[in-house]
N, C-alpha and C positions, 0 to 999 in steps of 0.2 A: 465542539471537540476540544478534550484537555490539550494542553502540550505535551511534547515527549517527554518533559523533567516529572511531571505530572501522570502521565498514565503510561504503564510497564509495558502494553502488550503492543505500542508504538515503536519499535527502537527506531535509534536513530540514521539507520540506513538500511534498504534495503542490502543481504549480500552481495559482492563483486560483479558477479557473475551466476544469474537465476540457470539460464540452461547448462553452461558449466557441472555447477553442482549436480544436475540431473545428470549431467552425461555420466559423472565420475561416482553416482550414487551407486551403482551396480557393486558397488565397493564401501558397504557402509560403516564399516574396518578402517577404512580411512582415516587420516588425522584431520578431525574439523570439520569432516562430511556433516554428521549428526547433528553438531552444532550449527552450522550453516542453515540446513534445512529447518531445526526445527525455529531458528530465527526467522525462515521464510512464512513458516507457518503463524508465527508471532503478528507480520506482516497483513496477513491475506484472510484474518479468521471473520474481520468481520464482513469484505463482500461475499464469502462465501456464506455465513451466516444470515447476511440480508436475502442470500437467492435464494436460500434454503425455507428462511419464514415465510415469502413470496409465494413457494410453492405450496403453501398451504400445511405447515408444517408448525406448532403450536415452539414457545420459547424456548422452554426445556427439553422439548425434544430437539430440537434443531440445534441448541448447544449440544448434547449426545453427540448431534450426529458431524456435526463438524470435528470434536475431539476423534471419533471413530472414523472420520474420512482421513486425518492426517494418519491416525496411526497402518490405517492403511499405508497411507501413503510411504511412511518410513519404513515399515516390512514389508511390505508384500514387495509382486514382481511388476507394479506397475514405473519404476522409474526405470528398471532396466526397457522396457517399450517405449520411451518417450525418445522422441524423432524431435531436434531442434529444427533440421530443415523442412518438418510439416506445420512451420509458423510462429506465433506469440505463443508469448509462456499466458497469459493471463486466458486466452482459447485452451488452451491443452490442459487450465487448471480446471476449468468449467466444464469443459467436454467430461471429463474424466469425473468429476462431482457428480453428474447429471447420471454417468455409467454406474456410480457408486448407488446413486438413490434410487434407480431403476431394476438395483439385483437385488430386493428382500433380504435373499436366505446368504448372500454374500456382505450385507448389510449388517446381519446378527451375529455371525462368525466375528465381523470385525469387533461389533459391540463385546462377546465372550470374549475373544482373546486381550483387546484391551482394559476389560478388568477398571479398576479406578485410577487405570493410568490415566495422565493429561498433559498432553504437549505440549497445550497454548491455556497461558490461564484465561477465562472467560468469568468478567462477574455482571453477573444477570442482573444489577442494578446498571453498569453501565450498558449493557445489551439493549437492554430492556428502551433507555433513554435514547438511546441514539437510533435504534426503530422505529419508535413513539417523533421521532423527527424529521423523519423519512417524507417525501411526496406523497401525498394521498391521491396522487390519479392513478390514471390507470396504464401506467407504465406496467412492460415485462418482466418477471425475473431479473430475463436475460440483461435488459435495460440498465436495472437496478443493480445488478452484479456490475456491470460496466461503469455507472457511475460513483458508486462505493470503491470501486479500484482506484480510478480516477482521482478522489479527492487523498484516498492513502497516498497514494504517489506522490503527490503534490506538497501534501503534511511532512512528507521525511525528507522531500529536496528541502522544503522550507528549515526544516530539523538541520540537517547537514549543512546548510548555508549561516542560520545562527551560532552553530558549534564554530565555526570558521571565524566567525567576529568574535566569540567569546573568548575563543582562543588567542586571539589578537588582545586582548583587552577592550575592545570595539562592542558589547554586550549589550547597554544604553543606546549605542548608536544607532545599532542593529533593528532594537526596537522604537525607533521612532521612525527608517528610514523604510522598514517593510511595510509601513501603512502608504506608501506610496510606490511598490511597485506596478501594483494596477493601472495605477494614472486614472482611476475612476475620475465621477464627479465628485463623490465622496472623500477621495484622496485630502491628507491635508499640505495646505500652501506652503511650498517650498520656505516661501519667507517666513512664517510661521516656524519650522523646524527650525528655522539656521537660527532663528533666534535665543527658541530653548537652546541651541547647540549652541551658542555665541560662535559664530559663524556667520561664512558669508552666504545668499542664494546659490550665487556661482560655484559654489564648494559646496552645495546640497545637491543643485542638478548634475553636478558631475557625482559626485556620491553615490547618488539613487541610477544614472548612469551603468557606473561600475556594478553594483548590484544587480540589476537586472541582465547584465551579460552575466555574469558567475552564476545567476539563476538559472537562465538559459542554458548553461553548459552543462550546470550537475541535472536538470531534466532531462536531456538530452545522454548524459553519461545512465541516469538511471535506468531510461527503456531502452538504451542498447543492448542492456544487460537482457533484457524480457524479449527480443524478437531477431527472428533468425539471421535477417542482413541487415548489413548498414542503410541501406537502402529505403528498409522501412521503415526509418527511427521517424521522420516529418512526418511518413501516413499515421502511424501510432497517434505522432502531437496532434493533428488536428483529431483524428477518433476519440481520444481523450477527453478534451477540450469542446469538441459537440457535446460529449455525454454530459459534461458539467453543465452544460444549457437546457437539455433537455427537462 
């Protein structure tokens, strides 16, 4: 995957507030409604795209029908029915996707009325690639939608967290010290860094420290935004986090 400096349909943070904006769409006259959603859409085009080819659905058509499922989404009367307290936004986008490609002749209407409109740009070279690197078992859809959400999520806390050091002047540092958030095996030796950094160890592990809580917190600020209590922000983390193993 590119970075966000690198590829457009990434930005750098999901909106505020995902079911917020649902609530307040009903109103898409609003100041910054439109623009919100359709940065959500910016967000989400490729798990919905993976669930879409999954389903048996050839490249080009499956971009179509993701451009025609947002623009659904931004006129029609499906954001006034959306219920935050019946769960995650990332459930209510799938469910609601699955509705869209399940009604043909509601399908076509969308195709005619959007015209060569296009909400979320899509280039079928990167499509194309990041498909072509997908799992080849025999994962679900449903799986594959989960997991593609998953790793987006995770790409724009990571985004949000190097804006934050870039912002500091901290940009270099940032990029030496997120190769050890994992703590894999692969991670490289603290001693190793502090030395490009002329620096001490003691001043990397606390470093990589501080990092991985400010990680932790903008993850955790992200999916509060996508599900209905606070409650379920931990269940989210771990669902997430299997699906990345799967």
């Amino acid at each position: 995957m590119q970075s966000d400096e690198s590829n457009p349909s990434l930005p750098r943070r999901f909106p505020t507030t995902h079911w917020s904006r649902i609530a307040e769409a009903c109103d898409l006259a609003a100041p910054g409604t439109r623009e919100a959603l359709a940065s959500l859409c910016r967000s989400y085009w490729y798990p919905l795209y993976l669930y879409i080819r999954r389903r048996g659905y050839q490249a080009d058509e499956a971009r179509d029908l993701v451009q025609s499922y947002f623009i659904r989404l931004l006129d029609g009367p499906v954001l006034e029915a959306a219920d935050r307290t019946k769960g995650r936004f990332r459930t209510f986008l799938i469910a609601d996707c699955t509705r869209f490609l399940s009604h043909q002749r509601a399908r076509a209407r969308a195709l005619k009325r959007g015209g060569d409109r296009r909400i979320v740009s899509i280039d079928a070279g990167e499509a194309d690639a990041r498909y072509a690197r997908e799992p080849g078992h025999d994962l679900t859809p449903e799986r594959l939608y989960l997991r593609a959400w998953a790793v987006t999520l995770l790409e724009v806390v990571l985004a949000r967290l190097r804006a934050e050091y870039e912002q500091t002047g901290r940009g270099a540092v940032f990029l030496r010290l997120k190769e050890a958030l994992t703590g894999g095996p692969e991670a490289v030796p603290y001693a190793t860094i502090a030395a490009e950094l002329d620096t001490t160890e003691g001043a990397i592990q606390a470093a990589v420290y501080r990092l991985r809580r400010r990680y932790g917190a903008l993850l955790r600020e992200e999916i509060a935004a996508t599900v209905a209590r606070p409650d379920d922000v931990e269940d989210e983390i771990r669902d997430l986090f299997a699906a990345l193993g799967s």
